[in-house]
Structure formats: structure tokens, C-alpha cells
C-alpha positions as CSV (number, residue, x, y, z in Angstrom):
1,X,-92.1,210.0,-129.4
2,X,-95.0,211.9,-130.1
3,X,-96.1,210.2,-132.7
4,X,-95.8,207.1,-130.4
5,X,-97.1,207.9,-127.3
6,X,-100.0,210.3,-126.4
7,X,-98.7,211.4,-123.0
8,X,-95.5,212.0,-121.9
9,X,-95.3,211.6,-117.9
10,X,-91.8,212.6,-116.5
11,X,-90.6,211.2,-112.6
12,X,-88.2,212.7,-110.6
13,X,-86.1,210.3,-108.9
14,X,-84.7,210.4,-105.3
15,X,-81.5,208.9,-105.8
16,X,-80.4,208.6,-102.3
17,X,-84.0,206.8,-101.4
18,X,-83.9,204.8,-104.2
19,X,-80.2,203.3,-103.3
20,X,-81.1,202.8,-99.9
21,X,-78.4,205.7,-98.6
22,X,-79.0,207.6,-95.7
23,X,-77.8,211.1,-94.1
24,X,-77.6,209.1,-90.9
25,X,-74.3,208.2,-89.9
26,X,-75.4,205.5,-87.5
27,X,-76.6,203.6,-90.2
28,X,-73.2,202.6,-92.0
29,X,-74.0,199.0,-93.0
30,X,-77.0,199.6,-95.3
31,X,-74.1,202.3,-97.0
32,X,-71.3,200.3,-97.3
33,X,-72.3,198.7,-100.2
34,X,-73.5,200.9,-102.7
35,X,-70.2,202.8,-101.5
36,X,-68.1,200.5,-102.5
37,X,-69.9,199.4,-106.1
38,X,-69.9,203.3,-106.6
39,X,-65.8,203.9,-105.7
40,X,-64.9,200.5,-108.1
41,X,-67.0,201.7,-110.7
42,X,-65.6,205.2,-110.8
43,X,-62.3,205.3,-109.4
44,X,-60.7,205.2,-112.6
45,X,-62.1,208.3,-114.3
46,X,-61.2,210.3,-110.6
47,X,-57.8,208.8,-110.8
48,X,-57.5,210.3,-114.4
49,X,-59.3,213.5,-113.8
50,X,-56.8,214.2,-110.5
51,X,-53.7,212.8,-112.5
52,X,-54.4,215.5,-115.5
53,X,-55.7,218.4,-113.1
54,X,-52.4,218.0,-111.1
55,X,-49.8,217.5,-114.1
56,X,-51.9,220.4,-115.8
57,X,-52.0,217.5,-118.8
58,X,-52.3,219.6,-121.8
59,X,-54.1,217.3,-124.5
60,X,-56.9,215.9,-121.6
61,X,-60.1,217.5,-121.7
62,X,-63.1,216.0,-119.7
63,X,-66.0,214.8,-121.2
64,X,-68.6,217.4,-119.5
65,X,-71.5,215.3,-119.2
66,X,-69.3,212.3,-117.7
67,X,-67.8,211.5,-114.5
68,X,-64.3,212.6,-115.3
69,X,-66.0,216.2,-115.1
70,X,-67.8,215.9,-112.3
71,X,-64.3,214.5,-110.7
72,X,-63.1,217.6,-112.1
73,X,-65.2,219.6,-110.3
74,X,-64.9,217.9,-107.2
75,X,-61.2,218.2,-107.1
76,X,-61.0,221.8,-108.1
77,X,-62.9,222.3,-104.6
78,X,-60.4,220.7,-102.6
């Protein structure tokens, strides 16, 4: 890159601004949405992560920069 580029300029993104979420419960509808895109695109890697957590699966290992391990995370602080 540095031969490419003479600057570097780094952002830091506000992802909750960015997707439109708020804090504020009253405003559901502009949620639901992203919500549900969110749930169908990672349900299956918390489904996993919960199924080999609970089963103490002995050959699953998360991949730690992925969502099964942030799943992982998640669950172990239920």
C-alpha cells in the first residue's frame, strides 16, 4: 500500500448510525429490519456455537475472529 498510496486516512465507523439502529425503544419499526437480516444471517453459527458449548462437543473449536466466537462469548454470559 505504500508504495501505492501516499496517505493512508483511516475512519471509524458508527455502526449503529450507519444501520439506522437506535437506543430508543419507541422507535421499533426503523429496527425491525436490520434485526431480522442480522438473526437470518447468523442464526446458524449461534445455533452451532450453543449446540457445541452445551454438548461440551469435543472436536468444535470457534473460529476467533468469526461469529461462532463471538456467539461463544455471548452464551458463556448467559
Amino acid at each position: 500500500m505504500r508504495e501505492d498510496f501516499e496517505e493512508l486516512l483511516i475512519y471509524q465507523l458508527k455502526i449503529d448510525d450507519y444501520l439506522g439502529l437506535s437506543n430508543d425503544i419507541r422507535d421499533n419499526e426503523g429496527c425491525e429490519k436490520v434485526r431480522h437480516e442480522l438473526i437470518e444471517m447468523t442464526k446458524s453459527y449461534y445455533a452451532e456455537a450453543k449446540l457445541a458449548y452445551e454438548t461440551q462437543a469435543r472436536y468444535w473449536n470457534p473460529y476467533y475472529s468469526g461469529v461462532g466466537y463471538e456467539s461463544l462469548k455471548l452464551i458463556k454470559q448467559l
